[in-house]
C-alpha positions in Angstrom: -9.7 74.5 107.1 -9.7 72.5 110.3 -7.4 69.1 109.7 -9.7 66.5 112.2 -7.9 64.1 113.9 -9.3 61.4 116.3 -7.9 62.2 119.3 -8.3 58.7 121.1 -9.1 56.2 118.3 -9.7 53.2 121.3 -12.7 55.6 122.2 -13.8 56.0 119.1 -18.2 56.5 119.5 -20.0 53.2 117.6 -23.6 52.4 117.7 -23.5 50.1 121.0 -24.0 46.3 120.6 -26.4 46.0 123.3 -29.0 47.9 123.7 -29.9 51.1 121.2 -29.1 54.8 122.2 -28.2 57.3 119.2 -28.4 60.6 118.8 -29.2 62.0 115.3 -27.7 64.9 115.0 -29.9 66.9 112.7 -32.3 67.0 115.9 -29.7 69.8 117.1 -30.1 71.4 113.8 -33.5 71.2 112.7 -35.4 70.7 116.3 -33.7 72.0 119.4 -33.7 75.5 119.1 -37.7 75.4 119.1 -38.1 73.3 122.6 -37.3 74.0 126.0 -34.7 73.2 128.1 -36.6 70.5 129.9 -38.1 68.6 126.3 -34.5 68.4 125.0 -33.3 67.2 128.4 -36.8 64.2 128.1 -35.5 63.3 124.7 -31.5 62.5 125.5 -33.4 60.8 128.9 -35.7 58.7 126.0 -33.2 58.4 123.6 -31.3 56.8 126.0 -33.2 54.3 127.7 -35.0 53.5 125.0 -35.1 49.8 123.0 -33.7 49.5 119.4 -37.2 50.2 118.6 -37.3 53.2 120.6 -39.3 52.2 123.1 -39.3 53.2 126.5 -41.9 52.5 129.7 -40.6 54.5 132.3 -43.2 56.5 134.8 -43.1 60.4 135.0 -42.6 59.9 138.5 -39.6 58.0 137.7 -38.4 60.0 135.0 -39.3 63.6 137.0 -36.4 62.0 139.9 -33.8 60.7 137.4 -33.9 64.3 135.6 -34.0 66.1 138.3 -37.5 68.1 137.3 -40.9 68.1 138.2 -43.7 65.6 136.8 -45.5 68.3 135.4 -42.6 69.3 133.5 -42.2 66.0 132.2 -45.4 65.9 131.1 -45.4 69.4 129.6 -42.0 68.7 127.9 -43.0 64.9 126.4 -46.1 66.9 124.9 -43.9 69.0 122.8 -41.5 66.4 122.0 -45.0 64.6 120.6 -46.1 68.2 119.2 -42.8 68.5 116.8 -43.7 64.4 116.1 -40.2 63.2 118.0 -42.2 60.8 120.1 -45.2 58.5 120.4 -46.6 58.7 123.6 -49.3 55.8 125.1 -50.0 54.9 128.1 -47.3 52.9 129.8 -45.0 53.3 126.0 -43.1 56.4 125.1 -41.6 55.7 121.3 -38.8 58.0 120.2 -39.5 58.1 116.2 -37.0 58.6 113.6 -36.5 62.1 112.3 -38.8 62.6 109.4 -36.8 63.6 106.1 -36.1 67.0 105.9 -38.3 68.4 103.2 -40.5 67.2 106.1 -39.6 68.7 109.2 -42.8 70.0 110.3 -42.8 74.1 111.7 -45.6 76.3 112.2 -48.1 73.4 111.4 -46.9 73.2 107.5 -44.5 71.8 105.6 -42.0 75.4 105.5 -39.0 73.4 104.1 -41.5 72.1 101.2 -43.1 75.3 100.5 -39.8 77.1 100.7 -38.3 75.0 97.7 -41.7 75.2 96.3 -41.3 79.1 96.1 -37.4 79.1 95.3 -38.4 77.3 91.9 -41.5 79.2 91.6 -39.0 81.9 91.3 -36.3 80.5 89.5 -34.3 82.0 86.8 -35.6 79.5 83.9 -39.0 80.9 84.4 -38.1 84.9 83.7 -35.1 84.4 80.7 -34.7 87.6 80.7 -33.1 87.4 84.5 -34.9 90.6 85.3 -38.5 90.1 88.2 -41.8 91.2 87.4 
């Protein structure tokens, strides 16, 4: 096992005082492998000029020079980031939402986490004492 050890404990990474820009990391885990390069790029652009209430009202023109892509790619990236329900998106107002729980996580259009725990007890030991499937 890996002892950790801060390595500069005067740059130690706190929720700023001003201002609100976070990162949750289970969006690594449970949501970037499925979007594209340029919809994770949108949402570390949102999360970080964003409000404490995750509000944003920057223009894709704006956004498009600051990331260094084109406004059609901001649009087509913001609508997946809206797609996997990581954003609100109206007209001036882009929201960055909280992750949902994760026996929520959305995929494929249904609840997989749910139905996958759903299943695992549906197949659970108690229900077959014997140990042995049918």
């Amino acid at each position: 096992m890996i002892h950790k050890q801060v390595l500069l404990p005067d740059r130690v990474r706190r929720p700023p005082a001003e201002g609100w820009s976070w990162i949750d990391r289970r969006f690594l885990r449970d949501y970037a492998s499925r979007l594209s390069h340029d919809a994770i790029l949108l949402y570390f652009f949102l999360v970080a000029v964003s409000d404490k209430h995750g509000l944003s009202f920057y223009r894709d023109a704006t956004i498009a020079v600051r990331l260094r892509i084109s406004e059609q790619a901001v649009v087509c990236a913001r609508e997946e980031l809206v797609t996997e329900d990581l954003v609100a998106y109206r007209v001036p107002l882009t929201q960055v939402l909280s992750l949902r729980p994760p026996a929520l996580v959305r995929r494929g259009g249904g609840l997989e986490q749910l139905g996958n725990i759903i299943r695992t007890l549906g197949n659970s030991p108690s229900d077959n004492p014997s140990g042995r499937s049918s």
